[in-house]
N, C-alpha and C positions, 0 to 999 in steps of 0.2 A: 523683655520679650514683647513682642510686638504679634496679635493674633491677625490671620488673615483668611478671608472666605475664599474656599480655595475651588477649580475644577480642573482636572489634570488636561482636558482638551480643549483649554480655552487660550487665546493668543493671547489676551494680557494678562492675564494672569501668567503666561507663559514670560512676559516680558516683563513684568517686576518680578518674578523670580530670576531670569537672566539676570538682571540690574542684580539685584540683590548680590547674586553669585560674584558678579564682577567687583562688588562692595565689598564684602567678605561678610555679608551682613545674613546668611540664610539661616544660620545655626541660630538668630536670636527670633525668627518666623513659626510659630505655631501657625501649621495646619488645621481651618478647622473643615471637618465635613459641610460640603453641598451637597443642594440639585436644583443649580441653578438654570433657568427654562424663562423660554421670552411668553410662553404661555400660561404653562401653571407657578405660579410665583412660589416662593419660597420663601416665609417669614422667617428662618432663624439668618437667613442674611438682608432680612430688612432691619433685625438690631444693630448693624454696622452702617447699610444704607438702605434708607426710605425705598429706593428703587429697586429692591432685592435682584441686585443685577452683581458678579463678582470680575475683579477683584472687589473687596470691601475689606479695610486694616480697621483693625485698633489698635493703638499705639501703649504704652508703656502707662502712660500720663491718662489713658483715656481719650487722648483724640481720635474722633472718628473720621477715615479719611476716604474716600471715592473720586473718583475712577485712575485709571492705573497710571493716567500723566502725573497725576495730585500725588497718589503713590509714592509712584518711582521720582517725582519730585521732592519731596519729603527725604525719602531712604538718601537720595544724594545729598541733599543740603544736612543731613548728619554726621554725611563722612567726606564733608569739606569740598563740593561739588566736583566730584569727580568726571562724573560724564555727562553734565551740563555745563556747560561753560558759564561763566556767569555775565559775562557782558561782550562786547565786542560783535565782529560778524561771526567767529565761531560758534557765537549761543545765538544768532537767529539761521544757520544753515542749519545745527541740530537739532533745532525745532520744527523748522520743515520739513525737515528727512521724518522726522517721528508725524508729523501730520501728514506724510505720503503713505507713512506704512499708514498710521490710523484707517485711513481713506482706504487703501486698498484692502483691508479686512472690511469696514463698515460695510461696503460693495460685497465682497464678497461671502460675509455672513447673511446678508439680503437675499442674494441670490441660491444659495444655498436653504436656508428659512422656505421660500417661496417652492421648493421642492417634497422638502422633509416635513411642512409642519402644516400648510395650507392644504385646505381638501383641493383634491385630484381636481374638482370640477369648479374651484373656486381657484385655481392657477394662471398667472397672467403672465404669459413666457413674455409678449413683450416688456414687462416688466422687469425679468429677470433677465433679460438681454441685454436693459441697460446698464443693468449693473456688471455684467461684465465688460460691458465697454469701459467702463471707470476702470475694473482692473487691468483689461487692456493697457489701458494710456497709462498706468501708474508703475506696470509693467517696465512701458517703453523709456519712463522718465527713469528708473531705477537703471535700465539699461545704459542708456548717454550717461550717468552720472558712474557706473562702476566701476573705469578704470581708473579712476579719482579716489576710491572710496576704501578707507583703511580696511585691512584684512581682518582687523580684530573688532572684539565691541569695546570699544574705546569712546563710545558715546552713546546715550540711548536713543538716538536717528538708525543710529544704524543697528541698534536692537532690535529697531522695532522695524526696519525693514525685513531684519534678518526671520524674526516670526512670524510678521505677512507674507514670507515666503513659503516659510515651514508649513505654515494652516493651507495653503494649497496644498503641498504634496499630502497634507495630510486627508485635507478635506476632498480636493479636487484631484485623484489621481490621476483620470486621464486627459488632465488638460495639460498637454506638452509644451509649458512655456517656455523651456532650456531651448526649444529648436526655432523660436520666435525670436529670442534673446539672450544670446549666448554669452552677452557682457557682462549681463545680471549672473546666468549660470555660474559663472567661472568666478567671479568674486563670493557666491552663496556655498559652492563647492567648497572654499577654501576656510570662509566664517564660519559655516556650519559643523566643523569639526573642533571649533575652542569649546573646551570644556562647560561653560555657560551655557552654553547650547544644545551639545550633547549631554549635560543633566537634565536637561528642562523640557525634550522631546516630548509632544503632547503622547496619551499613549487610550487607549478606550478601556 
């Protein structure tokens, strides 16, 4: 069994549980309780990581493992690297796909943060504008690459795109990216209903 600091509306933890799911590896995952906060810290997930930030594993053996690349890197190379590829250009395209999606939550958990957690009067829109222009353009690259882009999560690039997606509709409802990017839409339309995904919907 493998324990892991869990928060139902967090992206990655949303995507090592994806990952997991597409392992067949979720039954062997203890949930434990957070409340995980980029402000008031939480020590019972600083016994797994110093930076009481979740995902946070502990492994079977006692490893302790941070953050959800290290993860969900770990869980694949246990069941034979499934959705890393292990060499070639296929394992550095799905590593960039996974550093596109990272990027576009980093951006837009900032941006978000800057609304939700900063005093009113200590707010710096320009600040938070820039960060949607990173989601912007992470957007648009996700756009040009989707009709390229397998329909299933057959890799964790495109897990982890597939959650950068999720965490806007989830977080940012009225930001209408389907009608900016209709490429991106039409490929999330069709990924976001594999089972993976539909378990793993953040929910409040």
């Amino acid at each position: 069994m493998f324990q892991l600091y869990y928060a139902s509306t967090s992206p990655y933890v949303r995507k090592v549980m994806a990952a997991a799911h597409c392992l067949g590896l979720t039954v062997q995952i203890e949930k434990l309780e957070s409340a995980a906060n980029p402000v008031k810290r939480d020590d019972r997930i600083a016994r797994f990581n110093p930076l009481a930030k979740v995902p946070a594993m502990c492994t079977d053996d006692g490893t302790l493992l941070y953050d959800s690349r290290v993860i969900c890197e770990y869980l694949d190379a246990q069941s034979g690297h499934t959705l890393i590829p292990v060499d070639g250009s296929a394992r550095w395209s799905c590593l960039t796909r996974q550093a596109l999606g990272d990027g576009l939550l980093d951006a837009a958990l900032l941006a978000r943060y800057e609304l939700t957690l900063r005093p009113e009067e200590k707010q710096w829109e320009v600040w938070r504008q820039a960060q949607l222009s990173r989601v912007d353009a992470a957007l648009a690259e996700i756009n040009t690459q989707a009709p390229q882009l397998s329909r299933t999560p057959d890799d964790l690039g495109l897990i982890t795109l597939g959650c950068a997606l999720g965490y806007l509709d989830f977080r940012f409802p009225g930001m209408d990216w389907r009608a900016l990017y209709p490429q991106a839409a039409d490929w999330f339309a069709e990924f976001d209903e594999h089972p993976a995904m539909l378990e793993t919907r953040p929910f409040t």
